[in-house]
C-alpha positions as CSV (number, residue, x, y, z in Angstrom):
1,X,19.2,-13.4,-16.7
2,X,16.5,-13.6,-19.6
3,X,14.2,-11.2,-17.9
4,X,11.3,-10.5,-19.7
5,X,11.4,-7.4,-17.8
6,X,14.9,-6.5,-20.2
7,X,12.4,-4.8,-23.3
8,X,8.9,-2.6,-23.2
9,X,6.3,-3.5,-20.6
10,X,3.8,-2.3,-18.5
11,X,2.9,-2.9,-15.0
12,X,-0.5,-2.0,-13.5
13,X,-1.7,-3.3,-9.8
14,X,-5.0,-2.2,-8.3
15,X,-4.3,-3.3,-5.1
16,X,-1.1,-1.0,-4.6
17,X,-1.9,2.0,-6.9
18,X,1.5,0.6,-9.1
19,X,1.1,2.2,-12.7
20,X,5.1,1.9,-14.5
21,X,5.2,2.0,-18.5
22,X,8.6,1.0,-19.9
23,X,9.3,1.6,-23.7
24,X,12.3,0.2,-25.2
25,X,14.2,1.1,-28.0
26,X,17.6,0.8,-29.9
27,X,18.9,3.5,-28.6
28,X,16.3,4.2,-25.0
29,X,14.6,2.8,-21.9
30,X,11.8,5.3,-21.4
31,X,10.2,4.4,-17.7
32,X,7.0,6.7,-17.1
33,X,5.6,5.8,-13.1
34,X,3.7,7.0,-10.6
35,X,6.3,5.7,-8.1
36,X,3.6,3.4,-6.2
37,X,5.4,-0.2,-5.8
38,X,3.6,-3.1,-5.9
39,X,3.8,-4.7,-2.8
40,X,3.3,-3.7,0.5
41,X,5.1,-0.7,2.8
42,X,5.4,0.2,5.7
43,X,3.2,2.8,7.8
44,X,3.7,6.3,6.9
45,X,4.0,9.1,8.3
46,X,5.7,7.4,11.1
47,X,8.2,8.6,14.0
48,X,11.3,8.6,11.7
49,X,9.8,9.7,8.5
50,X,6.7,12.6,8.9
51,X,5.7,12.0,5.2
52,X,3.0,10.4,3.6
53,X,3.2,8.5,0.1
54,X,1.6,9.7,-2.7
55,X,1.5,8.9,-6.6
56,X,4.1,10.9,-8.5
57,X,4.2,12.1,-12.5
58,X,8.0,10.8,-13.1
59,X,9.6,10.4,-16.6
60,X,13.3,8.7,-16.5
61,X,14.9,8.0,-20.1
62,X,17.9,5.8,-20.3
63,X,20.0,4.4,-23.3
64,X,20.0,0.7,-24.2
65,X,23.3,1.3,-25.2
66,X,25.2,2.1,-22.7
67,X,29.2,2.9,-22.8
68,X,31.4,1.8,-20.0
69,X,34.2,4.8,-19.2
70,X,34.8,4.3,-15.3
71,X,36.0,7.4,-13.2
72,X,33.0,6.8,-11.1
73,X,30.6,9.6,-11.6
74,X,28.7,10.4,-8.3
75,X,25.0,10.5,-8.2
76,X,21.9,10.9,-5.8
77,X,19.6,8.7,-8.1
78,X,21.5,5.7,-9.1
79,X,18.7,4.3,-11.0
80,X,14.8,3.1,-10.8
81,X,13.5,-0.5,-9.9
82,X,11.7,-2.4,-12.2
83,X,8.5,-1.6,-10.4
84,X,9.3,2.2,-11.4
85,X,10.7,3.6,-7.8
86,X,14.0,5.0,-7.7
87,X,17.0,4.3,-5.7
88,X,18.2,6.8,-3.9
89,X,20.8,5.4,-1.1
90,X,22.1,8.5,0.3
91,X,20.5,10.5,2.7
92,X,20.1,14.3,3.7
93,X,20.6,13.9,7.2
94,X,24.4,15.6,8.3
95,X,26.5,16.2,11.3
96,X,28.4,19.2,11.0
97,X,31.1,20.0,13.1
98,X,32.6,23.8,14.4
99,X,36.4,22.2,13.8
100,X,35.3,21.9,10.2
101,X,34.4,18.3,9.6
102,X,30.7,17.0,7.9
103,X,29.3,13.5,8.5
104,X,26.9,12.5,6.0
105,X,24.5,9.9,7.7
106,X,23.6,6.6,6.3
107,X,20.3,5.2,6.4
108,X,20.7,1.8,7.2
109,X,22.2,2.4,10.5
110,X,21.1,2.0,14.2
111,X,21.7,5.4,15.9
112,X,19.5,7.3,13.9
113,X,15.7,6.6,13.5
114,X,15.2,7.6,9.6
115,X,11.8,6.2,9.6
116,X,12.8,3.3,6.9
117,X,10.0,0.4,6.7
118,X,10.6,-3.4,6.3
119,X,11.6,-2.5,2.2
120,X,14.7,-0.6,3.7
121,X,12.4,2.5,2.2
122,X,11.1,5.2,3.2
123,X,9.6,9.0,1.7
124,X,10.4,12.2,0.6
125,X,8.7,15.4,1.5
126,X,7.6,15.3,-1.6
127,X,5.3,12.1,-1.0
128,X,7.6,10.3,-3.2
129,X,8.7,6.3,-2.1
130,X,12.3,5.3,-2.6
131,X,15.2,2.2,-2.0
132,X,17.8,2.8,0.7
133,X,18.6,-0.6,0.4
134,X,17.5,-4.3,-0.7
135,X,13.9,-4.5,-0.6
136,X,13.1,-8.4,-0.4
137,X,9.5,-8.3,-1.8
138,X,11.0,-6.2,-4.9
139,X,12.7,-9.0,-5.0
140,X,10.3,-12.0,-4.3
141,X,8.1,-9.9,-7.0
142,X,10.6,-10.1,-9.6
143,X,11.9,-13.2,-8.9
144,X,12.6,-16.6,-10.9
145,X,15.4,-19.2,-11.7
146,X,18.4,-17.6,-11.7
147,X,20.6,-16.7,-9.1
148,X,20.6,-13.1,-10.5
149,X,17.3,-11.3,-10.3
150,X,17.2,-8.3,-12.4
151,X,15.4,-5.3,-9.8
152,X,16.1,-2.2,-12.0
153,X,18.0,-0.4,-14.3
154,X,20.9,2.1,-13.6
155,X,20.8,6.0,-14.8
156,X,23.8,4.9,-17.3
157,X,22.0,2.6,-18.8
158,X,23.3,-0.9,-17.2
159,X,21.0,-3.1,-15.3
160,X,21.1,-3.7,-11.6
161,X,21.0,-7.1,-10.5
162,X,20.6,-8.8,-6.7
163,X,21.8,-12.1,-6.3
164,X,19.8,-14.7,-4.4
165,X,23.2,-16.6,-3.3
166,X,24.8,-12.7,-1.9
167,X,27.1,-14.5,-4.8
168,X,28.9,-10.7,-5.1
169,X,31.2,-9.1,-3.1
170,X,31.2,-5.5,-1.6
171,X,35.1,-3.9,-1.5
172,X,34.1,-1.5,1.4
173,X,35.7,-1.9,4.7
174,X,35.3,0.1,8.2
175,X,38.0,2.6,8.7
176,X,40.0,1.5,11.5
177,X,40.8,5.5,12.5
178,X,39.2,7.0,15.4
179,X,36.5,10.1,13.8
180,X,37.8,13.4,14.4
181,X,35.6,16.5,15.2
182,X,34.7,18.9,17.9
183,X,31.3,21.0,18.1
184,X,29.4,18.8,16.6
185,X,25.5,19.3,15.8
186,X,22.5,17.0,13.3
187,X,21.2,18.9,10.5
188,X,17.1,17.9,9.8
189,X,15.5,15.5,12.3
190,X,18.3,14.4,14.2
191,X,17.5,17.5,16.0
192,X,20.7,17.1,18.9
193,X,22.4,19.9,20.2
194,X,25.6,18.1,20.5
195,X,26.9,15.2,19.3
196,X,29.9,13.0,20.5
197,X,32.1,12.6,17.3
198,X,36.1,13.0,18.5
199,X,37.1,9.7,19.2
200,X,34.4,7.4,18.4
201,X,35.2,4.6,15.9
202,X,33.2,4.0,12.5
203,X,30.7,1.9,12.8
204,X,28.7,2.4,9.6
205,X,26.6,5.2,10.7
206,X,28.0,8.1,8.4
207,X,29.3,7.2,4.8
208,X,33.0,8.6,5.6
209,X,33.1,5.1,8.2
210,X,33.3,3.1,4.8
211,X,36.6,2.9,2.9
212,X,36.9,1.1,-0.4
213,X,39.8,-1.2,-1.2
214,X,40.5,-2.9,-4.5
215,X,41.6,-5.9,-3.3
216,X,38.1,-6.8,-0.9
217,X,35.3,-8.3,-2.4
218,X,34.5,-8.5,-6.2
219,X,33.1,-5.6,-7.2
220,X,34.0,-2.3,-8.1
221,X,33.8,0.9,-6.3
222,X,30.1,1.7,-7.9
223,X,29.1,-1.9,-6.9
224,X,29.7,-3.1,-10.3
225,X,31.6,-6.1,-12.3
226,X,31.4,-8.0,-15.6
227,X,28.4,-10.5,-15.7
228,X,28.7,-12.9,-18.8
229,X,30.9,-10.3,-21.1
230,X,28.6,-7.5,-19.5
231,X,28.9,-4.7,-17.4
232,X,26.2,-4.1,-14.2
233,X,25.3,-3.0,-10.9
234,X,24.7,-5.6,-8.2
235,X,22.4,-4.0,-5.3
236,X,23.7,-5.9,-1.9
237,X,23.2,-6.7,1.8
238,X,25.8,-5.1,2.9
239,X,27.5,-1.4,2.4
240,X,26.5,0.8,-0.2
241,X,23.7,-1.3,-0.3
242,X,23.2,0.5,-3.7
243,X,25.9,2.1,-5.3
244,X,26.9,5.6,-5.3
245,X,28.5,6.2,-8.2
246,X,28.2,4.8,-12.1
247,X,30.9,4.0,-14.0
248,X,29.0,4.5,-17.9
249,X,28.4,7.8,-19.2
250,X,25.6,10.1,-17.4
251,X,25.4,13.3,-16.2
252,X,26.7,14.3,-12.9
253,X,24.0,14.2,-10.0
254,X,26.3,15.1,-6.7
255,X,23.6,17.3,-4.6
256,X,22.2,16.0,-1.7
257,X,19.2,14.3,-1.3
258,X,16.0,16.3,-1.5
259,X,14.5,16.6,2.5
């Protein structure tokens, strides 16, 4: 876990547009990016996704010394990959319902087409890319001994690892209770005048299908544990992907995803 990737750097490619500057310092991890990654994506605008990418001005500062407190803080932008695009797992896609029920949907799911490419990505109105999910060429770029591979660094200030041997342990479960809700219509581009929710059993496809339990898996609600003496975020293969919430000081975040 000796990344050299851990203190300053800068990361320029030519051949993807990536420009990320990284200053570190005993108190701060400054990341300046234009939000370009550096290795391929997928085709966009496409028939889920009606943006196109563009290069961003972005500016994310984040201590070096980070303080553990738990209480799980929710937050939209859990953190930015090493390559300087965030992650952002939650979507703006809902289901509302007249009997007074909301369904936020997930993106990695199969009744919905979101428009995600092969990095489990996909882009804001705004032009700007961003991590649903495990992207395996952020990965493969980053890559080298160890099991762990560090892929970014959480608003709070941990790291965010992914490890090669899926060594780590979601505690989410699929509720086993039917979904209740009556009148039921998709917000955005899922564009359906009705929607069959009473009675249909989680599956994964709205975040409220995913219960977490303390006693499943080995990491915490955030998708966190102690590595080595040390807090951090694992980012995994299996629900939340990325974590929701951070368990070290930060400011609250709980909006809903921009468009």
């Amino acid at each position: 876990m000796n990344s050299k990737y851990i203190g300053s750097y800068s990361l320029e490619d030519a051949e993807f547009g990536t420009s990320v500057e990284v200053v570190v310092d005993a108190i701060s991890r400054k990341i300046s990016t234009n939000s370009l990654p550096n290795t391929p994506t997928g085709d966009f605008p496409n028939a889920g996704n009606p943006n196109t990418i563009s290069a961003q001005d972005l500016n994310y500062t984040y201590s070096t010394k980070p303080v553990f407190v738990g209480g799980a803080t929710t937050v939209r932008t859990t953190g930015v990959a090493v390559n300087g695009v965030k992650f952002e797992p939650g979507t703006a896609e809902a289901v509302a319902c007249s009997s007074g029920e909301a369904f936020r949907v997930e993106a990695l799911q199969d009744v919905y087409n979101l428009g995600l490419d092969f990095n489990n990505a996909h882009v804001q109105p705004s032009g700007e890319y961003h991590y649903h999910g495990v992207s395996e060429l952020l990965v493969d770029a980053f890559n080298d001994d160890d099991d762990l591979v560090l892929v970014g660094f959480a608003a709070d200030g941990f790291l965010m690892y992914y490890s090669k041997s899926d060594a780590y342990t979601p505690g989410y479960e699929l509720a086993a209770q039917p979904r209740e809700g009556t009148g039921c219509t998709g917000s955005g581009p899922l564009k359906a005048d009705s929607i069959q929710i009473a009675g249909t059993m989680p599956d994964g496809t709205y975040t409220s299908d995913w219960l977490f339990s303390d006693t499943t898996g080995n990491l915490d609600e955030c998708n966190g544990t102690i590595i080595n003496g040390e807090y951090a975020y694992l980012i995994t293969n299996t629900y939340p992907y990325i974590g929701r919430c951070l368990n070290g000081e930060v400011q609250a975040d709980t909006g809903p995803p921009p468009g």
